[in-house]
Backbone bond lengths (Angstrom), bond angles and torsions (degrees), N, CA, C in turn:
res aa  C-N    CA-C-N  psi(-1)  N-CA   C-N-CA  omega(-1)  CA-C   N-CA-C  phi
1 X - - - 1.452 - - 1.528 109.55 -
2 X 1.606 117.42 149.89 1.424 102.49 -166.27 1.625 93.04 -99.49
3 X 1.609 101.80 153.61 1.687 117.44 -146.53 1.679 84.35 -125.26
4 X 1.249 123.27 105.57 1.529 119.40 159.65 1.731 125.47 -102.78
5 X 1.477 91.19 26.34 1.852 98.60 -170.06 1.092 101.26 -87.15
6 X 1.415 140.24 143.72 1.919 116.84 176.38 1.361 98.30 -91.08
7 X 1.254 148.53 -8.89 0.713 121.97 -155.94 1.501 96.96 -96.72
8 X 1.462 122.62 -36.28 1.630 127.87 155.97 1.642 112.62 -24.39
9 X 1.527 94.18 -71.81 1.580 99.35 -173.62 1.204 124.99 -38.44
10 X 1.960 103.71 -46.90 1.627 110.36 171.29 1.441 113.89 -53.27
11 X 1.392 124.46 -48.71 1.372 112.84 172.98 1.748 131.00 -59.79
12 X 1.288 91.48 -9.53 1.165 88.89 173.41 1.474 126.08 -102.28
13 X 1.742 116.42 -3.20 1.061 120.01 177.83 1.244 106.86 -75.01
14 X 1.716 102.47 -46.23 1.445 114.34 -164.20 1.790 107.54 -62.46
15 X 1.194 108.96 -26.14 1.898 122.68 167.08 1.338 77.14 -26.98
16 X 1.690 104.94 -93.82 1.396 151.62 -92.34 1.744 75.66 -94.52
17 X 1.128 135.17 -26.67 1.611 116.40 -165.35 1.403 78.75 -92.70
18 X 1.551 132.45 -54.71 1.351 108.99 -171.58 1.778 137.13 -54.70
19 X 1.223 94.78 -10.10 1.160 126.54 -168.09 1.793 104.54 -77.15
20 X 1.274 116.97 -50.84 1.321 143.99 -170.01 2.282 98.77 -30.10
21 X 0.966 104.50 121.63 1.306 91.92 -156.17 1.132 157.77 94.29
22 X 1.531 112.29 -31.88 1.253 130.95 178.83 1.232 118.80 -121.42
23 X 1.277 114.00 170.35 1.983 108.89 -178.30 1.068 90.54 -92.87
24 X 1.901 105.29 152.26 0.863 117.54 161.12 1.617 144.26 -64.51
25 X 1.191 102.77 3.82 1.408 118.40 -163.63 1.578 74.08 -82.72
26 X 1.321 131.29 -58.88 1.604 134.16 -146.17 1.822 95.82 -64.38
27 X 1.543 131.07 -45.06 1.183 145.25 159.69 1.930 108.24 -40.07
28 X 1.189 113.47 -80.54 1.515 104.24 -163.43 1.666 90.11 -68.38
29 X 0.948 137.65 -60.26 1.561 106.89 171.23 1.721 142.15 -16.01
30 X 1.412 100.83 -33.31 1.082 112.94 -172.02 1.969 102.33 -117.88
31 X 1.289 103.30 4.21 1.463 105.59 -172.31 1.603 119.08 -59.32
32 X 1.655 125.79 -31.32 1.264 106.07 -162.40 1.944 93.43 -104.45
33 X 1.372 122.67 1.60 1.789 134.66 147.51 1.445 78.03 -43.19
34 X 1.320 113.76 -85.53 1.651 112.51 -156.48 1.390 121.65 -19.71
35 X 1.908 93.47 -69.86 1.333 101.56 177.61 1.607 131.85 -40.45
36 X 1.250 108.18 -55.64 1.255 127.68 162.55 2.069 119.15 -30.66
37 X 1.401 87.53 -57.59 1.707 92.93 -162.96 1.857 95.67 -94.66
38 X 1.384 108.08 -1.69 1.650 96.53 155.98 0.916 120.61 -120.55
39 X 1.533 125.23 34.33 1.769 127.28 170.08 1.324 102.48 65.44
40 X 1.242 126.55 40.34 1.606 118.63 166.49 1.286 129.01 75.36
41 X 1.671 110.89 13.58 1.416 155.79 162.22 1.640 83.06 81.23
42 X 1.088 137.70 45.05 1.824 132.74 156.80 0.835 113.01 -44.49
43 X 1.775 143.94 89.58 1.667 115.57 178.06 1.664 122.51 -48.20
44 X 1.250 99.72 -28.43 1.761 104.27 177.14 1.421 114.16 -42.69
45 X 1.655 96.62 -52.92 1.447 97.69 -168.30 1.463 113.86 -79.23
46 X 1.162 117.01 -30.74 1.540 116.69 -175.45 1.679 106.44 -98.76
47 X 1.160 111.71 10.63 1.389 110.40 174.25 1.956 104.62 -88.19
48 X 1.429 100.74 -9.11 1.453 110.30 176.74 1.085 121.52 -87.01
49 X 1.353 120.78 -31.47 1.508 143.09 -131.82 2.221 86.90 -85.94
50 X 1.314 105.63 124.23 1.533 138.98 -168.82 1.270 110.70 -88.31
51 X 1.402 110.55 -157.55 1.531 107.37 -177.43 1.554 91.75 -100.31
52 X 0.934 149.83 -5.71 1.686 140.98 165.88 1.458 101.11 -61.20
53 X 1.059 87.53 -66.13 1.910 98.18 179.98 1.686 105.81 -41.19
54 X 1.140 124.00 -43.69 1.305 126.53 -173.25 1.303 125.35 -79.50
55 X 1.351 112.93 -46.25 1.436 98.80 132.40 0.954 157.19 0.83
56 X 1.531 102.77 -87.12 1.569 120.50 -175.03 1.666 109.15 -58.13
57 X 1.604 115.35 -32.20 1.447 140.09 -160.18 1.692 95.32 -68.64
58 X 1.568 93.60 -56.34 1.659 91.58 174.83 0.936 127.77 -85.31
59 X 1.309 133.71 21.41 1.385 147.67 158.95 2.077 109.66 -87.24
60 X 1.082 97.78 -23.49 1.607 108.31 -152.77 2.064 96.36 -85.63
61 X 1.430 88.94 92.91 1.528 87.17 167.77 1.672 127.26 -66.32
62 X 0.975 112.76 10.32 1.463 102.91 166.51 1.499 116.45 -108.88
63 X 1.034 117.20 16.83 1.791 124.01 164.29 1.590 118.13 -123.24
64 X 1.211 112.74 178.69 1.643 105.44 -177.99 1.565 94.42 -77.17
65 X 1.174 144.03 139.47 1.117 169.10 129.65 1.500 132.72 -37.10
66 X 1.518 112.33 10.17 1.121 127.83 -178.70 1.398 134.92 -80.96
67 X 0.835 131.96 99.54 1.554 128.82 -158.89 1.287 125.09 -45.49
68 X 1.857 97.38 -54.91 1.576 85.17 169.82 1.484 125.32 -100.14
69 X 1.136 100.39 19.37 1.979 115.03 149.30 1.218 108.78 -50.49
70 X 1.419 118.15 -82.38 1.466 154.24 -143.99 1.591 84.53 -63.75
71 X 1.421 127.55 -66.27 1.709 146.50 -158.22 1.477 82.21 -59.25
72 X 1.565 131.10 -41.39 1.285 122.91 -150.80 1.800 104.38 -88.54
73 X 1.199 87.20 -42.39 2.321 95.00 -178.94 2.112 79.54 -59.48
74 X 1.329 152.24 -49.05 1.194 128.18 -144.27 1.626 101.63 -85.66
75 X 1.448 91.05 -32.68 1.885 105.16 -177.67 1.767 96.36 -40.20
76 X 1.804 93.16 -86.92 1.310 118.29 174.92 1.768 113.27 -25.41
77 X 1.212 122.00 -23.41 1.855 104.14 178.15 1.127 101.93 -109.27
78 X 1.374 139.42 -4.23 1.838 136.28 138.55 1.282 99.81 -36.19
79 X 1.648 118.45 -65.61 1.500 120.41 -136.96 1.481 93.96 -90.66
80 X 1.663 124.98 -22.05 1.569 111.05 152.24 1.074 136.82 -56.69
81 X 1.544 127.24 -25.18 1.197 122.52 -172.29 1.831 101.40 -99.29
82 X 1.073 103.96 -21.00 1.650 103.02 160.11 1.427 92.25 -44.41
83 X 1.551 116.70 -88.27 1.414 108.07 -158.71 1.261 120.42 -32.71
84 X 1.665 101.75 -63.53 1.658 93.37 -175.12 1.347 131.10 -38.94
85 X 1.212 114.15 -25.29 1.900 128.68 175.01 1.225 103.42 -70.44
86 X 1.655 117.46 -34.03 1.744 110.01 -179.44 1.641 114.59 -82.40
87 X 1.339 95.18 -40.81 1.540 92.05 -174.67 1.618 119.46 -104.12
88 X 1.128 120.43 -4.18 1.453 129.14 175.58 1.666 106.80 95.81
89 X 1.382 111.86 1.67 1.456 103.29 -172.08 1.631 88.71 177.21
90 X 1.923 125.90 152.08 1.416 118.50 162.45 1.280 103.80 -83.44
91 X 1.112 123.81 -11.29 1.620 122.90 179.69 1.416 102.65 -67.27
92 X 1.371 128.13 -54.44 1.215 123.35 -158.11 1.727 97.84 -82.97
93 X 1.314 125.20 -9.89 1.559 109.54 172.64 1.519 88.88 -102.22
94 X 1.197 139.75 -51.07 1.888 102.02 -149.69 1.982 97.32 -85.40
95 X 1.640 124.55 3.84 1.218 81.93 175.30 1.678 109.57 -115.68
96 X 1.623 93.50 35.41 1.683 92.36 167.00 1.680 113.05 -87.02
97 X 1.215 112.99 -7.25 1.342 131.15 164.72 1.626 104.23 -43.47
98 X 1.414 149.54 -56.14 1.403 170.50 120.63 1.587 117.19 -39.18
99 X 1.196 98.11 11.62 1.778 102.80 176.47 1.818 112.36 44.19
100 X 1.175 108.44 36.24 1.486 121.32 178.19 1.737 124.33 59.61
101 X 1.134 99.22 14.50 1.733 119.72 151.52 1.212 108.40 -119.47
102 X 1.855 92.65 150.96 1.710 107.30 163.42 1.217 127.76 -72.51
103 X 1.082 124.44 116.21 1.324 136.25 166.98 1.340 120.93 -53.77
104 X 1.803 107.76 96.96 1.411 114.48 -164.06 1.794 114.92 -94.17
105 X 1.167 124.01 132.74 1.238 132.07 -151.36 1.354 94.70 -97.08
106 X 1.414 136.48 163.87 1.559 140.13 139.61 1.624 106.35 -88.97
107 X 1.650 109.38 109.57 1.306 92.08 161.33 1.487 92.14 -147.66
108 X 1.666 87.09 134.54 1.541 102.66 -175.19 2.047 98.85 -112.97
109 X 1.346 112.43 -10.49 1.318 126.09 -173.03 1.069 119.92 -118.23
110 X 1.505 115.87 166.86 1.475 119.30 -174.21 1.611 87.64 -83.08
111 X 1.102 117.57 -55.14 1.341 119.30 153.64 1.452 129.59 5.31
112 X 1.410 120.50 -59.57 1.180 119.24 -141.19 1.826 95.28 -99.06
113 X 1.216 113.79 -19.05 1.689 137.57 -161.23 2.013 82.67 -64.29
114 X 1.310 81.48 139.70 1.988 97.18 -177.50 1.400 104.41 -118.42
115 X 1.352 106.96 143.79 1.636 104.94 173.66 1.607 96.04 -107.88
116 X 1.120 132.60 0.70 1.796 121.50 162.92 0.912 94.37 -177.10
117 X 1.845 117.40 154.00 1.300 143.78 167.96 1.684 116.53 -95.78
118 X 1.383 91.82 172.30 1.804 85.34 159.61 1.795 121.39 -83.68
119 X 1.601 107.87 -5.80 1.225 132.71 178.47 1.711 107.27 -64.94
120 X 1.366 109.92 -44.28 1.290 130.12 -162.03 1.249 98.91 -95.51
121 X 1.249 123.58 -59.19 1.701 116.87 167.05 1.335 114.98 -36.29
122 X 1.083 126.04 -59.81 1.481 135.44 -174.80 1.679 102.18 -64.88
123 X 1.535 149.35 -8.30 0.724 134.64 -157.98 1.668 100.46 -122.74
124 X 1.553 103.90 -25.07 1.373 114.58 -179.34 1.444 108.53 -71.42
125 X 1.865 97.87 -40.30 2.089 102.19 177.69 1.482 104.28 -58.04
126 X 1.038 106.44 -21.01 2.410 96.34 -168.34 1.177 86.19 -100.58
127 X 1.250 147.98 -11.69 1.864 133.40 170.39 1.737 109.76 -78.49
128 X 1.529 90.90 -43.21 1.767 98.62 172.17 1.657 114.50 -48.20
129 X 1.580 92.01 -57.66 1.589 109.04 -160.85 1.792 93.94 -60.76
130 X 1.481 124.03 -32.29 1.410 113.88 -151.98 1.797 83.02 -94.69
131 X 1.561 132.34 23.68 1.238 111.97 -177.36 1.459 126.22 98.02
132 X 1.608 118.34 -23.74 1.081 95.63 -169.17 1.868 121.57 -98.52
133 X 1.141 139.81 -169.94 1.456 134.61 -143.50 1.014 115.84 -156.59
134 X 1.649 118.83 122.46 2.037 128.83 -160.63 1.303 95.61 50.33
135 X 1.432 116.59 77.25 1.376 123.09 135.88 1.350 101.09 -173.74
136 X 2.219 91.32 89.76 1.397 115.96 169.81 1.880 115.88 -75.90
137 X 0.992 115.12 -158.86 1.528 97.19 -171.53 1.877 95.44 -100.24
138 X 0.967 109.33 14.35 1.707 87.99 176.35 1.842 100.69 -102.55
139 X 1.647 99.09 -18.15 1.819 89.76 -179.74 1.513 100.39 -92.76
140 X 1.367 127.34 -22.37 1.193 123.73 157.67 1.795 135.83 -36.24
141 X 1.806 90.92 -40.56 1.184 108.25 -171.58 1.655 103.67 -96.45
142 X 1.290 111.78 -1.86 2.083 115.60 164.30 1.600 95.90 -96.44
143 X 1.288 121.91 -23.36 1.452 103.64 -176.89 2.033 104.97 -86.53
144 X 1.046 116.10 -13.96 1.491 121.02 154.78 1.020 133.34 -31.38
145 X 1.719 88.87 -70.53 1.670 128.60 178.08 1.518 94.17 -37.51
146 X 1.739 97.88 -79.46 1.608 125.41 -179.30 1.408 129.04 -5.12
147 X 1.358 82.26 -44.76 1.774 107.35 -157.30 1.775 112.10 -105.99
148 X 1.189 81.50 -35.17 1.811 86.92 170.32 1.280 98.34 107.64
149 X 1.231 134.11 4.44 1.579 137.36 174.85 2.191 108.98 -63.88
150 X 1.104 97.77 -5.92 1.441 107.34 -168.63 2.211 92.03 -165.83
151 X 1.742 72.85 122.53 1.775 79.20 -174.14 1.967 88.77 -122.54
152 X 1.523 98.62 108.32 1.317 113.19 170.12 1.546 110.33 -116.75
153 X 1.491 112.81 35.04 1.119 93.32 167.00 2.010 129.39 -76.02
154 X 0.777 124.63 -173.89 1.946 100.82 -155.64 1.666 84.78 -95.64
155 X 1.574 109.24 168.02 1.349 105.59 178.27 1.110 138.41 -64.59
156 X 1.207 120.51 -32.29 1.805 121.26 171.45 1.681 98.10 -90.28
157 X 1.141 118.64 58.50 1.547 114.28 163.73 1.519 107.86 -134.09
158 X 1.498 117.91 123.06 1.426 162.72 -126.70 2.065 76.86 -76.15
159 X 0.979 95.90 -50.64 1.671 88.82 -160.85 1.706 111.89 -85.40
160 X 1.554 113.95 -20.40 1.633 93.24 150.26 1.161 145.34 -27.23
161 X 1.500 104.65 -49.77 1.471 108.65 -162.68 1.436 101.10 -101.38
162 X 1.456 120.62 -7.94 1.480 111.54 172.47 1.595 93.45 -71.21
163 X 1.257 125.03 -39.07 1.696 118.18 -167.72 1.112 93.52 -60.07
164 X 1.568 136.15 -57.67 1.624 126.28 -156.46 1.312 108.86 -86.21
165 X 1.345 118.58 11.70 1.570 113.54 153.58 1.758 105.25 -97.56
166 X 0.725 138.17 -18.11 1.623 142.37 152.56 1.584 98.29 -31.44
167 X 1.178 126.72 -80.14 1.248 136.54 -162.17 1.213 117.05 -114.07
């Protein structure tokens, strides 16, 4: 479903970098730890969060434990709230990437399912360039998925066409 809340999106980046590597099953398992040990993914608040904070994060067995994960979800909500100061909202910069529709896929195959575009490439280089960290263009292109910026659900599935009556 497409997600224009930022504060959603942030949670979902911060997923999606933790995610980088791992299945997701191991992530939503551990998703509302997340919530918890990042203040409800607030970039405000975790855009603060120090070496105490970092710490405690890598101490906290119910999240991935990765250092430069953890360094990267705090990096990444600096370099969100940059945006928001540039563009008035992250919604209104990452989904001009798709010209503010979802980009609806044909997939009738297991086949046809993409792990990155040139859409997503190009979107991962201006996240790089603006600073931010683990979010190459193939987790870029699940945080798409995620978000509803790219609707691949397959064709005879019930909730496609509720999305393309959205827009």
């Amino acid at each position: 479903m497409p997600i224009h809340d930022d504060s959603k999106i942030f949670e979902h980046l911060a997923l999606e970098s933790a995610q980088a590597g791992l299945s997701w099953y191991t992530i939503l398992r551990k998703r509302e730890n997340f919530r918890i040990a990042f203040k409800a993914f607030d970039p405000e608040k975790v855009a603060r969060f120090g070496d105490k904070e970092l710490n405690k994060l890598l101490g906290n067995p119910g999240i991935i434990r990765n250092r430069a994960k953890i360094s990267a979800v705090i990096n990444n909500a600096q370099r969100f709230l940059d945006v928001q100061n540039e563009f008035g909202s992250f919604d209104a910069y990452i989904w001009r990437f798709v010209d503010g529709r979802p980009i609806v896929n044909e997939i009738n195959r297991k086949e046809d399912y993409r792990a990155k575009t040139e859409i997503s490439d190009k979107l991962s280089r201006d996240l790089k360039n603006r600073g931010f960290k683990f979010l190459g263009s193939t987790t870029v292109y699940a945080h798409m998925q995620a978000t509803g910026m790219v609707n691949d659900h397959s064709a005879n599935c019930f909730r496609r066409e509720q999305i393309i009556g959205m827009y």
